[in-house]
DSSP file (Angstrom, degrees, kcal/mol; ACC not computed):
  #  RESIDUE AA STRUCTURE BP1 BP2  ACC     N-H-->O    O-->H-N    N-H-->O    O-->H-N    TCO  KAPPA ALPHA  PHI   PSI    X-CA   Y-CA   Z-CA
    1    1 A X     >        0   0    0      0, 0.0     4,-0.9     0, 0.0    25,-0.0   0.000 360.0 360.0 360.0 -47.0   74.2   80.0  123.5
    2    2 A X  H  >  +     0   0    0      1,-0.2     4,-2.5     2,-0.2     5,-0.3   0.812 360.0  40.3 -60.4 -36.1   75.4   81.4  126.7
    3    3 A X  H  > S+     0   0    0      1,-0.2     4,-4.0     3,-0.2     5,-0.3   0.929 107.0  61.0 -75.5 -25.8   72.8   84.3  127.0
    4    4 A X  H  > S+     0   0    0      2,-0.2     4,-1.2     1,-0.2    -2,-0.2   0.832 107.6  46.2 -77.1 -15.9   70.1   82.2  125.8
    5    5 A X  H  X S+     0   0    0     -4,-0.9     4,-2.8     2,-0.2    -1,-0.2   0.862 117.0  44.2 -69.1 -57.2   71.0   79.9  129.2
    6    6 A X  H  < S+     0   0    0     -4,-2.5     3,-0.3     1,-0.2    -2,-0.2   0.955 110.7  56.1 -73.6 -31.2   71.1   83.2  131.5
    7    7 A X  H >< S+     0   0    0     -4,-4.0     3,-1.4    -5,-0.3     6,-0.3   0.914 112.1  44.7 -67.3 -36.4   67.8   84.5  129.8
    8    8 A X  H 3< S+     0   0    0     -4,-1.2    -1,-0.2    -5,-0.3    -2,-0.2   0.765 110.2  47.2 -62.2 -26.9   66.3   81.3  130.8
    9    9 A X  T 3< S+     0   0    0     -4,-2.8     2,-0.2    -3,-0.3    -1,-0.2  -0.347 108.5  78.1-108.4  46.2   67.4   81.0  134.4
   10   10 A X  S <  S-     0   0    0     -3,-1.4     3,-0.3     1,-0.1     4,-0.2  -0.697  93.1-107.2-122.0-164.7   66.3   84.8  134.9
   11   11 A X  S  >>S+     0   0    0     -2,-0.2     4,-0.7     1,-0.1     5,-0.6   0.624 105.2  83.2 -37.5 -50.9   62.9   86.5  135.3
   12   12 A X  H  >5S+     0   0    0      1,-0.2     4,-0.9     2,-0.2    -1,-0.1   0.733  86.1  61.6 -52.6 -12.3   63.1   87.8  132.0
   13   13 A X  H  45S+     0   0    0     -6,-0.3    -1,-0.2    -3,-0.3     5,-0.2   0.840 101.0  42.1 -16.8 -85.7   61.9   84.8  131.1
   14   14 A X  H  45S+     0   0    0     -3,-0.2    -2,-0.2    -4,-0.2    -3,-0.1   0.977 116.3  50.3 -57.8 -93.2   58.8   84.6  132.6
   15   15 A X  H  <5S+     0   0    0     -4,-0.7     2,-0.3     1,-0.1    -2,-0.2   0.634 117.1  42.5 -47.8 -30.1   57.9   88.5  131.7
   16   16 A X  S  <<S-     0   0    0     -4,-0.9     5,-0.2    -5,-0.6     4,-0.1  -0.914  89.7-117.1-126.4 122.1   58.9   87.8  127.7
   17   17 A X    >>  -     0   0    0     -2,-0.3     3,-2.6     1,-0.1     4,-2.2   0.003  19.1-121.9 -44.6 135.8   58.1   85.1  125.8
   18   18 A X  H 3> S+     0   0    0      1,-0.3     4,-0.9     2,-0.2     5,-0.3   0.631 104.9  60.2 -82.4   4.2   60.6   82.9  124.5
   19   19 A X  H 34 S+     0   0    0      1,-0.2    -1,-0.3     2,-0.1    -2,-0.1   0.308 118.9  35.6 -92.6  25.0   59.9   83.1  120.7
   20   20 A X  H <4 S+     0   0    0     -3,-2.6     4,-0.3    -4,-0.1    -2,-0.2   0.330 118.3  47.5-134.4 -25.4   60.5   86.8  121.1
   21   21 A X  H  X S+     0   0    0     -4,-2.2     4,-1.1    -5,-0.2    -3,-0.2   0.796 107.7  55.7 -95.3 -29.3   63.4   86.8  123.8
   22   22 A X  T >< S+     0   0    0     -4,-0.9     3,-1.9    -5,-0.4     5,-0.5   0.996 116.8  36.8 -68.0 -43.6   65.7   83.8  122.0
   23   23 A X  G >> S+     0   0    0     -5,-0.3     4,-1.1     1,-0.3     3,-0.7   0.887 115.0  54.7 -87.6  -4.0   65.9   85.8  118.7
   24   24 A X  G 34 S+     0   0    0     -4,-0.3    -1,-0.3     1,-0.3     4,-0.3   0.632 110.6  52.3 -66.8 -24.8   66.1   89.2  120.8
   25   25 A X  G << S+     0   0    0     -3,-1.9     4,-0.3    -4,-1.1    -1,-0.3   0.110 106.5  49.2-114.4  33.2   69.2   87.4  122.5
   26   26 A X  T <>>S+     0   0    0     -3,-0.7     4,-0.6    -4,-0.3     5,-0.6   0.055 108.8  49.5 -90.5 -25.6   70.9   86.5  119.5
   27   27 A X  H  X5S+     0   0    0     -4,-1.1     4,-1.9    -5,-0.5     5,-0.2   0.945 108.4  57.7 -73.5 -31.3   70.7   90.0  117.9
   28   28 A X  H  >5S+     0   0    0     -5,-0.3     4,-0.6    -4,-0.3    -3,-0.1   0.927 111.5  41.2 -40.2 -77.3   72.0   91.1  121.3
   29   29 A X  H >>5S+     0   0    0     -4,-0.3     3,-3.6     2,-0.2     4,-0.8   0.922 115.2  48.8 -22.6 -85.2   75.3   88.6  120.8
   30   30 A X  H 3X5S+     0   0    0     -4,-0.6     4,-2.6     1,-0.3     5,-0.2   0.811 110.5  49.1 -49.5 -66.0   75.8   89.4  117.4
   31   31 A X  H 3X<S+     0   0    0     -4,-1.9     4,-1.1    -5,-0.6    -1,-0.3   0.705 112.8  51.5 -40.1 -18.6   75.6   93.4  118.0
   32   32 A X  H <X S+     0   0    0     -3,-3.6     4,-2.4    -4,-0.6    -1,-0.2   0.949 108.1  51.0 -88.6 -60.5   78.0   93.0  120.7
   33   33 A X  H  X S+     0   0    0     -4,-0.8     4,-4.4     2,-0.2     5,-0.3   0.835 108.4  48.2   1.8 -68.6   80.3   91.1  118.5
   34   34 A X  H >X S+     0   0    0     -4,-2.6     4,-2.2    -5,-0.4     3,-0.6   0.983 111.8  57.1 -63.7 -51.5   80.5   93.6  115.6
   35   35 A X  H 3X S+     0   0    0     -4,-1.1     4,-1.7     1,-0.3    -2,-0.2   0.859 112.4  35.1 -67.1 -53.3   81.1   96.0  118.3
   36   36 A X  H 3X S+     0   0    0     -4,-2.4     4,-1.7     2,-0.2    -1,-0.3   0.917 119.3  55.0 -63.4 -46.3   84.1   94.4  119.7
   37   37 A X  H <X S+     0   0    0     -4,-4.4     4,-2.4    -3,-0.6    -2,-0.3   0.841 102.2  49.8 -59.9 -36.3   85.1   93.3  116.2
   38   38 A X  H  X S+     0   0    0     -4,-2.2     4,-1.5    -5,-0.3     5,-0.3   0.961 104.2  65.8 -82.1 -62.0   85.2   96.6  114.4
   39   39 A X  H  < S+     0   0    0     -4,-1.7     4,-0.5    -5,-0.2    -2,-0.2   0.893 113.6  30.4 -26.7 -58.3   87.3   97.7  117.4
   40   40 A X  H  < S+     0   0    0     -4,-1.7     5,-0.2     2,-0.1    -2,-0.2   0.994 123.4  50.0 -37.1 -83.7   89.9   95.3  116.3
   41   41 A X  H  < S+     0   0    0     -4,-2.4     4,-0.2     1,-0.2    -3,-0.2   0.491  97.3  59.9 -22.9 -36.5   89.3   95.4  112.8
   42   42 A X  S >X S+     0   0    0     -4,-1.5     4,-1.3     1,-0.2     3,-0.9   0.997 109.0  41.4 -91.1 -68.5   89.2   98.6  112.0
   43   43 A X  H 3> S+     0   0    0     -4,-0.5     4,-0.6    -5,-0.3    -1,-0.2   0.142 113.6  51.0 -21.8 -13.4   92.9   99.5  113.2
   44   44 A X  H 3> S+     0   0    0      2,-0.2     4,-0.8     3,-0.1    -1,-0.3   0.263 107.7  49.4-118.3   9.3   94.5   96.7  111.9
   45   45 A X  H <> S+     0   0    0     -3,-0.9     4,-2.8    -4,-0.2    -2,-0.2   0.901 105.0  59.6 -93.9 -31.6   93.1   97.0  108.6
   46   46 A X  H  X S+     0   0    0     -4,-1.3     4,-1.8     1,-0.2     5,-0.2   0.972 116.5  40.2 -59.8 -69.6   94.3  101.1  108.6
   47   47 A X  H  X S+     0   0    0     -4,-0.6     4,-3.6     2,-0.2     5,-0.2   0.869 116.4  48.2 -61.2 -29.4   97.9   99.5  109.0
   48   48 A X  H  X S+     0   0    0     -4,-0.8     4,-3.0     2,-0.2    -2,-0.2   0.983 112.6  43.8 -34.4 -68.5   97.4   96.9  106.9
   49   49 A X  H  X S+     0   0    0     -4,-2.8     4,-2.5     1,-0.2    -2,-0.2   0.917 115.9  49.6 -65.6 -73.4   96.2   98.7  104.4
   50   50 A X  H  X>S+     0   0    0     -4,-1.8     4,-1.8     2,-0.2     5,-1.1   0.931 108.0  58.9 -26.8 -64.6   99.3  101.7  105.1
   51   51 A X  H ><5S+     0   0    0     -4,-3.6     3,-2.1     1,-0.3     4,-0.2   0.916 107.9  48.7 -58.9 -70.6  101.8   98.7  105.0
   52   52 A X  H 3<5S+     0   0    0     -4,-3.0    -1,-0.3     1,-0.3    -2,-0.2   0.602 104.7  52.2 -12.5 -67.2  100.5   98.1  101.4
   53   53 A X  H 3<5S-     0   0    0     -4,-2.5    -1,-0.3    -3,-0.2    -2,-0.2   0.865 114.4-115.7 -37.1 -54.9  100.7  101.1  100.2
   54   54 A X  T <<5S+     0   0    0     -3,-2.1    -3,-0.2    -4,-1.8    -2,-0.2   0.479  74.1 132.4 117.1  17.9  104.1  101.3  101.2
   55   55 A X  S   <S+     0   0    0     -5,-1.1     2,-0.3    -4,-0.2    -4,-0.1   0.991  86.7  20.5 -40.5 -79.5  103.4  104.4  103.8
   56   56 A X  S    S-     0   0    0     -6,-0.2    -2,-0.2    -9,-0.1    -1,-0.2  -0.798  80.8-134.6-100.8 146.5  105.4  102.5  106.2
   57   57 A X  S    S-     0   0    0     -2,-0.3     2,-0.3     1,-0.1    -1,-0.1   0.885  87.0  -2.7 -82.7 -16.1  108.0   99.6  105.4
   58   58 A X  S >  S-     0   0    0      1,-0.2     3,-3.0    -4,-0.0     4,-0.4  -0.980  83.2 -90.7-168.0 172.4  106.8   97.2  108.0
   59   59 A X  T 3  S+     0   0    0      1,-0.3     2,-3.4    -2,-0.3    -1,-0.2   0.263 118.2  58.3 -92.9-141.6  103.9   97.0  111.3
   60   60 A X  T 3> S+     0   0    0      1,-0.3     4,-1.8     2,-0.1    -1,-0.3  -0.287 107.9  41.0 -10.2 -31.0  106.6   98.4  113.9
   61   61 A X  T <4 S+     0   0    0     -2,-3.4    -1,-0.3    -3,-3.0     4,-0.3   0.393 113.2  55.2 -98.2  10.8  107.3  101.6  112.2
   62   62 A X  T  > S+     0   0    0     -4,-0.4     4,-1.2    -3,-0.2     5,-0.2   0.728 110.6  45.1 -99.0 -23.3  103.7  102.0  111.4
   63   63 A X  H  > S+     0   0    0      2,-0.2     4,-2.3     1,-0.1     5,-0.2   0.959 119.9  40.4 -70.8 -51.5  102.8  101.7  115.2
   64   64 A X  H  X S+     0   0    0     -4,-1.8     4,-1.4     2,-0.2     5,-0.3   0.911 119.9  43.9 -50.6 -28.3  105.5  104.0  116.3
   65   65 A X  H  > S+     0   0    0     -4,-0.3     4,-3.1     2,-0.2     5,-0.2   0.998 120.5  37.6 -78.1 -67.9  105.0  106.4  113.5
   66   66 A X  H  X>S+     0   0    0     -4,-1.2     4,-2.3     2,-0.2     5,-2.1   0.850 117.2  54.7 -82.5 -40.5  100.8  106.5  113.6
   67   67 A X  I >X>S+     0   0    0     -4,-2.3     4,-3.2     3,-0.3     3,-0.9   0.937 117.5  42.2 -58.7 -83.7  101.1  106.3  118.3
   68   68 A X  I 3<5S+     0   0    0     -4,-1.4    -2,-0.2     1,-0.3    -3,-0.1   0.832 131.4  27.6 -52.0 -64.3  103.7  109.8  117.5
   69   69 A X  I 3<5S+     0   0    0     -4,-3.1    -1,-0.3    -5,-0.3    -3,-0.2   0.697 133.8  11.7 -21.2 -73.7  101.3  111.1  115.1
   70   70 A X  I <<5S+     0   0    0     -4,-2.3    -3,-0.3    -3,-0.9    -2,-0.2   0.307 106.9  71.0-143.3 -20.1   97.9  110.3  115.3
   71   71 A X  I  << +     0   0    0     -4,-3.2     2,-2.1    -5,-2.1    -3,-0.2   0.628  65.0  97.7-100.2   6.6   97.3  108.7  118.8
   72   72 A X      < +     0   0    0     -5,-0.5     2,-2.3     1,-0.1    -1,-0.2  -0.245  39.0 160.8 -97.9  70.9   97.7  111.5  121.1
   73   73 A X        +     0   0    0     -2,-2.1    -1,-0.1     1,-0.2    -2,-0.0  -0.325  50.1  93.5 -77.2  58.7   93.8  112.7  121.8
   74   74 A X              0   0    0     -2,-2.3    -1,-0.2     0, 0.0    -2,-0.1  -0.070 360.0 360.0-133.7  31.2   94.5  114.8  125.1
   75   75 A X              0   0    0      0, 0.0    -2,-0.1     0, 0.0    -3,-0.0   0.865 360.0 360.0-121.2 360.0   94.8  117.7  123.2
């Protein structure tokens, strides 16, 4: 709802028609969305998923353990 307000009070307006820019600004949203969701998601379902199993006994030793582990990409 909010892009479809700034795509109307821009230029882009004017230069694309709106039965082509409204559903052009909802794919926008929603791709930005997953993108931001699967950032979340994705990492709390890999401990979820670990707790379950029984990998780790509970979400504090699976962040220390998997941070000691697995999060240290500078090398």
């Amino acid at each position: 709802m909010h892009l479809s307000r700034v795509a109307q009070n821009s230029t882009l307006l004017q230069r694309v028609p709106s039965r082509v820019l409204n559903p052009a600004m909802d794919f926008l949203s929603s791709s930005i969305s997953t993108f931001i969701c699967s950032i979340i998601s994705t990492p709390q379902m890999v401990l979820t998923d670990r707790i379950m199993a029984g990998v780790y006994e509970h979400f504090l030793q699976a962040i220390c353990w998997i941070y000691k582990t697995e999060g240290n990409w500078t090398n």
